[in-house]
The first five atom37 places (N, CA, C, CB, O) and aatype in JSON, in Angstrom:
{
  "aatype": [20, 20, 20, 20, 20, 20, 20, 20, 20, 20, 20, 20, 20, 20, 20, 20, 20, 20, 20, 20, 20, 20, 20, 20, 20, 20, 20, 20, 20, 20, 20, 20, 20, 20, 20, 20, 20, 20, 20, 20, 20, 20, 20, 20, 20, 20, 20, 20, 20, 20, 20, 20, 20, 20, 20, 20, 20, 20, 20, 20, 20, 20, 20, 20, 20, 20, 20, 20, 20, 20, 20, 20, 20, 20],
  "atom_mask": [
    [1, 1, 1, 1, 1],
    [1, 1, 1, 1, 1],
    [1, 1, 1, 1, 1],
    [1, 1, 1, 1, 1],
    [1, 1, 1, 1, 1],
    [1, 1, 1, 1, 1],
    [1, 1, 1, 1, 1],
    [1, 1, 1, 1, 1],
    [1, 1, 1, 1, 1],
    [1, 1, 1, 1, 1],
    [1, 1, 1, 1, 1],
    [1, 1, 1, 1, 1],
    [1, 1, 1, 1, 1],
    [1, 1, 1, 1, 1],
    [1, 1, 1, 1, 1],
    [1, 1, 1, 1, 1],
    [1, 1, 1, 1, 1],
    [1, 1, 1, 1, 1],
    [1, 1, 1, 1, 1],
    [1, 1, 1, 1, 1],
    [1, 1, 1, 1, 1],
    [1, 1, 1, 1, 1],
    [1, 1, 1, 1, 1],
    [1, 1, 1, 1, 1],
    [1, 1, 1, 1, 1],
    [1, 1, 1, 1, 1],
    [1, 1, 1, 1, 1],
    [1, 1, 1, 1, 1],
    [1, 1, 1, 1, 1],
    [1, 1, 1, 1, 1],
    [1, 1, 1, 1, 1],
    [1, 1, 1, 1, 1],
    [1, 1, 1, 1, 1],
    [1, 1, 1, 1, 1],
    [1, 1, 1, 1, 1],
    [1, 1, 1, 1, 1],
    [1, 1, 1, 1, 1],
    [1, 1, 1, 1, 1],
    [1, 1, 1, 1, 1],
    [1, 1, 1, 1, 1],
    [1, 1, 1, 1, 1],
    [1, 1, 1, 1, 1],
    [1, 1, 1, 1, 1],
    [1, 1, 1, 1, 1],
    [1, 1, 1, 1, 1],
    [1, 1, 1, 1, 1],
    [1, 1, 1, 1, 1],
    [1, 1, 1, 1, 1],
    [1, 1, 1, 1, 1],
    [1, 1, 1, 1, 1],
    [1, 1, 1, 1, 1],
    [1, 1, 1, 1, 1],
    [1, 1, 1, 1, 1],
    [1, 1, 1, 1, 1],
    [1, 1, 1, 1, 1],
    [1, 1, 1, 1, 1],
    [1, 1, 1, 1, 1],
    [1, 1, 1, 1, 1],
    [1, 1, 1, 1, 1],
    [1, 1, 1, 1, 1],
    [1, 1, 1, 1, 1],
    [1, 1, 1, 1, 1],
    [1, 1, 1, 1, 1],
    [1, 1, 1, 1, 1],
    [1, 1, 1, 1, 1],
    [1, 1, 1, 1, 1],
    [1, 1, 1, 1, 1],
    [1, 1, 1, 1, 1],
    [1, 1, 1, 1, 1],
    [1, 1, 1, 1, 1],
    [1, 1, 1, 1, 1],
    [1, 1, 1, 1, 1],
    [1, 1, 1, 1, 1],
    [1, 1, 1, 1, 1]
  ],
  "atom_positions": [
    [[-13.08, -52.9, 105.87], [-13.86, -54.09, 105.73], [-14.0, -54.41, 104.25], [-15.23, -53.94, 106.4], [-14.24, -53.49, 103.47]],
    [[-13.83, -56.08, 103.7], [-14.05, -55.81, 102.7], [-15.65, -56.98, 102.31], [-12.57, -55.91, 101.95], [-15.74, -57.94, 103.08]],
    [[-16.11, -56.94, 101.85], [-17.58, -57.47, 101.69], [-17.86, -57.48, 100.08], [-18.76, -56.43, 102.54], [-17.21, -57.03, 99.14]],
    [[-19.2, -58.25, 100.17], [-19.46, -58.57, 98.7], [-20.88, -57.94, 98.44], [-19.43, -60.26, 98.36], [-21.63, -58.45, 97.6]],
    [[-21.18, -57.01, 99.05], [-22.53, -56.15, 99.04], [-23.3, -56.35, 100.18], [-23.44, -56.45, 97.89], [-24.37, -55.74, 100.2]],
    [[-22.99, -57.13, 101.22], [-23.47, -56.75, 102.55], [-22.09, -56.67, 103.64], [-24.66, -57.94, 103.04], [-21.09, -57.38, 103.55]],
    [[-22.27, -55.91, 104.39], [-21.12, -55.17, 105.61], [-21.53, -56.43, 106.07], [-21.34, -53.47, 106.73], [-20.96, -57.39, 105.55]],
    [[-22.44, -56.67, 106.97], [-22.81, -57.48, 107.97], [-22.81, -59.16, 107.55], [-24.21, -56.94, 108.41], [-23.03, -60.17, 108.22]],
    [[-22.57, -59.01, 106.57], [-21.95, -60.85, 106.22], [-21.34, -61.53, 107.01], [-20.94, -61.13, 105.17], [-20.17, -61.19, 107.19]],
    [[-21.79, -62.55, 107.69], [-20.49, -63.75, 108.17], [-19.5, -64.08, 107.68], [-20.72, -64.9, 108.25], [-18.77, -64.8, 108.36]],
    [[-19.02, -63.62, 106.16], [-18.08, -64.07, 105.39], [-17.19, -62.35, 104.98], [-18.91, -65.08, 103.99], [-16.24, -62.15, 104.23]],
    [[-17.9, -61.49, 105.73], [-17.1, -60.21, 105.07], [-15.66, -60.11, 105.99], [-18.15, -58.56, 105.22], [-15.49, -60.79, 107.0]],
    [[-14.66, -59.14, 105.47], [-13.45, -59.39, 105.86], [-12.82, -58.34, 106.89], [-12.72, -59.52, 104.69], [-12.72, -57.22, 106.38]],
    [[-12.33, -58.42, 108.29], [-12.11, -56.98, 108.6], [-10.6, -56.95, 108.47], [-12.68, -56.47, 110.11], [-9.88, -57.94, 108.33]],
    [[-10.13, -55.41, 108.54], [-8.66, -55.79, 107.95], [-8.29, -53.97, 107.99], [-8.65, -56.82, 105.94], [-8.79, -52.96, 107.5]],
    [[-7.47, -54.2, 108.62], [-6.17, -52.51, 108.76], [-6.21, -52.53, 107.33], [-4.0, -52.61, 109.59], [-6.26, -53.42, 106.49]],
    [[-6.17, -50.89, 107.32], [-5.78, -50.72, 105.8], [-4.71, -49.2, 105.85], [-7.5, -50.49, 104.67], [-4.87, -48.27, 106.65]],
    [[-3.87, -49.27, 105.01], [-2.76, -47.98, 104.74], [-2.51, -47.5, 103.65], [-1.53, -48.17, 105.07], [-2.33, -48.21, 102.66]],
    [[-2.44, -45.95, 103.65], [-2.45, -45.62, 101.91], [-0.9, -44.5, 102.16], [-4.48, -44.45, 101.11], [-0.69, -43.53, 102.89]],
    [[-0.16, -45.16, 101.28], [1.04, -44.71, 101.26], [1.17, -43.06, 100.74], [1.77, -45.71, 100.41], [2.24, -42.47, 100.59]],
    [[-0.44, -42.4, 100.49], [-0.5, -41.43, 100.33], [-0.39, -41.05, 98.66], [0.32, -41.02, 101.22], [-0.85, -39.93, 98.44]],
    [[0.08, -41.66, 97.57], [0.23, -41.42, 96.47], [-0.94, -42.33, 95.95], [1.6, -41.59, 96.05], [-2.04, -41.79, 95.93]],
    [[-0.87, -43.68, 95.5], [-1.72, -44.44, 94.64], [-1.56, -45.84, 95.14], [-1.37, -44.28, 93.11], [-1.77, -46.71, 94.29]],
    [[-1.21, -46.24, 96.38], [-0.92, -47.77, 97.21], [-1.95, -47.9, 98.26], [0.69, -47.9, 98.05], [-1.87, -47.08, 99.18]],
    [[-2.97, -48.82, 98.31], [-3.25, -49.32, 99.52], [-2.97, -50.27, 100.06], [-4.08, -49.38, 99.68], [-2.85, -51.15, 99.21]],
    [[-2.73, -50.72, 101.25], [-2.33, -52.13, 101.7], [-3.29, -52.73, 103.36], [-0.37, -51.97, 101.98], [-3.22, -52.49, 104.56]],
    [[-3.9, -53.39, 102.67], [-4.38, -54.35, 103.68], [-4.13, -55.3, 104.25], [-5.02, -54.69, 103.54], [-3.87, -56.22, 103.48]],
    [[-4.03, -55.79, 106.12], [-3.91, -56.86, 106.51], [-4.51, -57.29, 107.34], [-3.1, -57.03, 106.7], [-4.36, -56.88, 108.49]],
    [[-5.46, -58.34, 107.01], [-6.52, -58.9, 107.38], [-6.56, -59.33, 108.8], [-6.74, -59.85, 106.57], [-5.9, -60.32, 109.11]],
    [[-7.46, -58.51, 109.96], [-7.44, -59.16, 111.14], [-8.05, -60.29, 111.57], [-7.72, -58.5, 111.82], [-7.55, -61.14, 112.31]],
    [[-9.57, -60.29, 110.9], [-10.46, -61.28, 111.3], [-10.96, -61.79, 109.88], [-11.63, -60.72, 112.32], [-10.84, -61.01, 108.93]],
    [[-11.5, -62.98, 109.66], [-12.01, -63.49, 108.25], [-11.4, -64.41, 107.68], [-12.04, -62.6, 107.31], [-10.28, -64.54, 108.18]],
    [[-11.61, -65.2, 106.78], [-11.17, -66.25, 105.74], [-10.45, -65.79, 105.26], [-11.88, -66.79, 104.86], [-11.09, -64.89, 104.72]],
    [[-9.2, -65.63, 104.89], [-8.59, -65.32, 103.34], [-8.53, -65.78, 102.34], [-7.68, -65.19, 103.18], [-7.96, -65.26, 101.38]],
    [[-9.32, -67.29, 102.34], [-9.41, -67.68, 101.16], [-10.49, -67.14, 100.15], [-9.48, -68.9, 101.31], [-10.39, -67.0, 98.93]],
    [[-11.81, -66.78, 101.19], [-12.86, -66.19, 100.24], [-12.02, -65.35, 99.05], [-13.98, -65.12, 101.14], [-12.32, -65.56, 97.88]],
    [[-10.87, -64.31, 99.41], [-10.7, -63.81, 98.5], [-9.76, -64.05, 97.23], [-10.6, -63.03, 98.97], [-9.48, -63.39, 96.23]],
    [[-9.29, -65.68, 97.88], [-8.82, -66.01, 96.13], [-9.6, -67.22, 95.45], [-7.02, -66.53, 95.99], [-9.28, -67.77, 94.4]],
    [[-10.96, -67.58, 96.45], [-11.84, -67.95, 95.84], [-12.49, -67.4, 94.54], [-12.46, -68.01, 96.6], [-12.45, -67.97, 93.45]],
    [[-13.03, -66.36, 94.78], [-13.76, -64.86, 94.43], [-12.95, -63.9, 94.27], [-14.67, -64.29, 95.43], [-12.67, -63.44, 95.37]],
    [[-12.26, -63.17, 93.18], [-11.22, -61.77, 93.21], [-12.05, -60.95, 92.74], [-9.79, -61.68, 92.3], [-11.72, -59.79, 93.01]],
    [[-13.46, -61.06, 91.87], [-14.15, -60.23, 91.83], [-15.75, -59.81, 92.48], [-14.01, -60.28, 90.83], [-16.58, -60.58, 92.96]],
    [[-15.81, -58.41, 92.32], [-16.95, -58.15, 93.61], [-17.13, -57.58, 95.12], [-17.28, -59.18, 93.87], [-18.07, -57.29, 95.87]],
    [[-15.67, -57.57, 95.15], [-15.32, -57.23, 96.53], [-16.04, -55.66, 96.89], [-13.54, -57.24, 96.66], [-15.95, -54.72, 96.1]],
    [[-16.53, -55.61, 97.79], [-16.16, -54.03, 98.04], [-15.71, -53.87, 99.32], [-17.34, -53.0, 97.88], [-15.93, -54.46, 100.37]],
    [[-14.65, -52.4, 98.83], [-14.26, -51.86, 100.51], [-14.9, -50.69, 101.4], [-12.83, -51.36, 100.52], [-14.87, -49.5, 101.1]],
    [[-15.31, -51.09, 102.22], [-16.01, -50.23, 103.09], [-15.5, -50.11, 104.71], [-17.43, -50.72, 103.0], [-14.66, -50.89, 105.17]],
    [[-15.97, -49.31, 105.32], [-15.51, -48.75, 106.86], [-16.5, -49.75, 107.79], [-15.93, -46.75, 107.17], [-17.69, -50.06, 107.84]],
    [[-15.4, -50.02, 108.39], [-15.81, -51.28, 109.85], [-16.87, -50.89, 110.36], [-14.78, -51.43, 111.28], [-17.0, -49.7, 110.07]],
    [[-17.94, -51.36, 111.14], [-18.54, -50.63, 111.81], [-18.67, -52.14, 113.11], [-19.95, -49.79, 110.9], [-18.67, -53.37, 113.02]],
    [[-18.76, -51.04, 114.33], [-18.69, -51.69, 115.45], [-19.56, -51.01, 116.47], [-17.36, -51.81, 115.83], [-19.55, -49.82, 116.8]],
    [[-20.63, -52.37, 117.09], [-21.33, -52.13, 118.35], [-20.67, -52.38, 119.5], [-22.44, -52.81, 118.43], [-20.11, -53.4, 119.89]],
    [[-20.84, -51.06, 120.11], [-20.33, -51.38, 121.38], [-21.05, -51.08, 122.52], [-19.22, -50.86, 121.53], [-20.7, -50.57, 123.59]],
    [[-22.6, -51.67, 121.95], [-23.43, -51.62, 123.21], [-23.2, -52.47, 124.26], [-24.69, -51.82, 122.96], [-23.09, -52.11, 125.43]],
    [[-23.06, -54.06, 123.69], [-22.53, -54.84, 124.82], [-21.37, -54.46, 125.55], [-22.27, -56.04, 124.42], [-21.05, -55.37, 126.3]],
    [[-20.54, -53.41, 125.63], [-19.5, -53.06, 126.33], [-19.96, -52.49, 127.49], [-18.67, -52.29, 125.65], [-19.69, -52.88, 128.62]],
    [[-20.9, -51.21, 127.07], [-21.2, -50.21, 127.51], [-22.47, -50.71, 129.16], [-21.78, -49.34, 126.06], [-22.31, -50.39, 130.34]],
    [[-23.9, -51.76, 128.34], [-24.64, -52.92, 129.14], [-23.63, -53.9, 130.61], [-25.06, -54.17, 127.7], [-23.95, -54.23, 131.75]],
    [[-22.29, -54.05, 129.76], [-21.91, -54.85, 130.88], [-20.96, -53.54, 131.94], [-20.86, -56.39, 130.21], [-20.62, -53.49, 133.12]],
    [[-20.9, -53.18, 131.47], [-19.9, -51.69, 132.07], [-20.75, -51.25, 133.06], [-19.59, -50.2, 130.88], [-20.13, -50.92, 134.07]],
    [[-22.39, -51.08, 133.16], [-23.47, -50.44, 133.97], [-23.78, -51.7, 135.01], [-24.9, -49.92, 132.96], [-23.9, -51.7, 136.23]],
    [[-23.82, -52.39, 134.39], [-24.2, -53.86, 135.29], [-23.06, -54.47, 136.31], [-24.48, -55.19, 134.15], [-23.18, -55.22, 137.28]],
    [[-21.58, -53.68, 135.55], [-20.84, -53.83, 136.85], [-20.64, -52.98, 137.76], [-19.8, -54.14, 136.71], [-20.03, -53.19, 138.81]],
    [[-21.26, -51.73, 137.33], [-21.29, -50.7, 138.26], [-22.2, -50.9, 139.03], [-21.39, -49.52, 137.82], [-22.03, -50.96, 140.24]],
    [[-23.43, -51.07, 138.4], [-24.41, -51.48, 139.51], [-24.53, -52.11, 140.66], [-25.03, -51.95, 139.18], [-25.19, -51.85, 141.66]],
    [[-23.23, -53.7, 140.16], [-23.22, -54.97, 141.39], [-22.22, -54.25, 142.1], [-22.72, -56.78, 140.97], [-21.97, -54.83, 143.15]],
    [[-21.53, -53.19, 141.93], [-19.89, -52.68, 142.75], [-21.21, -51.84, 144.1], [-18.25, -50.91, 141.3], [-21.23, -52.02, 145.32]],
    [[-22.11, -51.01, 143.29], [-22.38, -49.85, 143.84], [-23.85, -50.68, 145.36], [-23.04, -48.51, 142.22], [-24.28, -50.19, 146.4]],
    [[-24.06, -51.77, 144.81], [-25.15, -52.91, 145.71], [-24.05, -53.29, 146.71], [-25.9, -54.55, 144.71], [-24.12, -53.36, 147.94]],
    [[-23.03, -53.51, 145.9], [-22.24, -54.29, 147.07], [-21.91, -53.31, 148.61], [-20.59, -54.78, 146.3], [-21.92, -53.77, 149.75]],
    [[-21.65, -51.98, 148.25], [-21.09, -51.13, 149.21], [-22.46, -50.71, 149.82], [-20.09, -49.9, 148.62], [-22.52, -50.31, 150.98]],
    [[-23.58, -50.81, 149.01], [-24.83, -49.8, 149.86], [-24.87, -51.6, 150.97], [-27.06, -49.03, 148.4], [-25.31, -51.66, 152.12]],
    [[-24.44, -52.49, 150.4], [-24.94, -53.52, 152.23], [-24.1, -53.65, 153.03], [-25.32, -55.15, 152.29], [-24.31, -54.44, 153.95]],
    [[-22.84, -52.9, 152.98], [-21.75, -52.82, 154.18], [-22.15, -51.65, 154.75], [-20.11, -52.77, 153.79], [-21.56, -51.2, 155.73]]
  ]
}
């Protein structure tokens, strides 16, 4: 992720990143503007994605629930 001092920005950037193992990183941006960053080249910082996946987990129970209602009325 790359951001300008908050992760959670509407404007921060998410993006694969690869390190060729010597002194190369390379990023390619999945989600975000790319212009912010030739708006702005300085300031950036890179930091690790972070992802909720409560709503996955909420709808995952709630379909178990309607599967498990459905069979207790047959």
């Amino acid at each position: 992720m790359l951001h300008r001092g908050n992760p959670q920005d509407a404007n921060a950037l998410h993006c694969d990143q690869q390190y060729d193992g010597e002194n190369e990183l390379e990023a390619a941006l999945n989600n975000g503007n790319k212009y912010f960053l030739s708006a702005d080249t300085n300031g950036w910082v890179i930091d690790h994605d972070w992802f909720d996946p409560s709503r996955l987990y909420l709808a995952a129970l709630n379909e178990a629930a309607n599967v498990h209602l459905a069979y207790s009325a047959v």
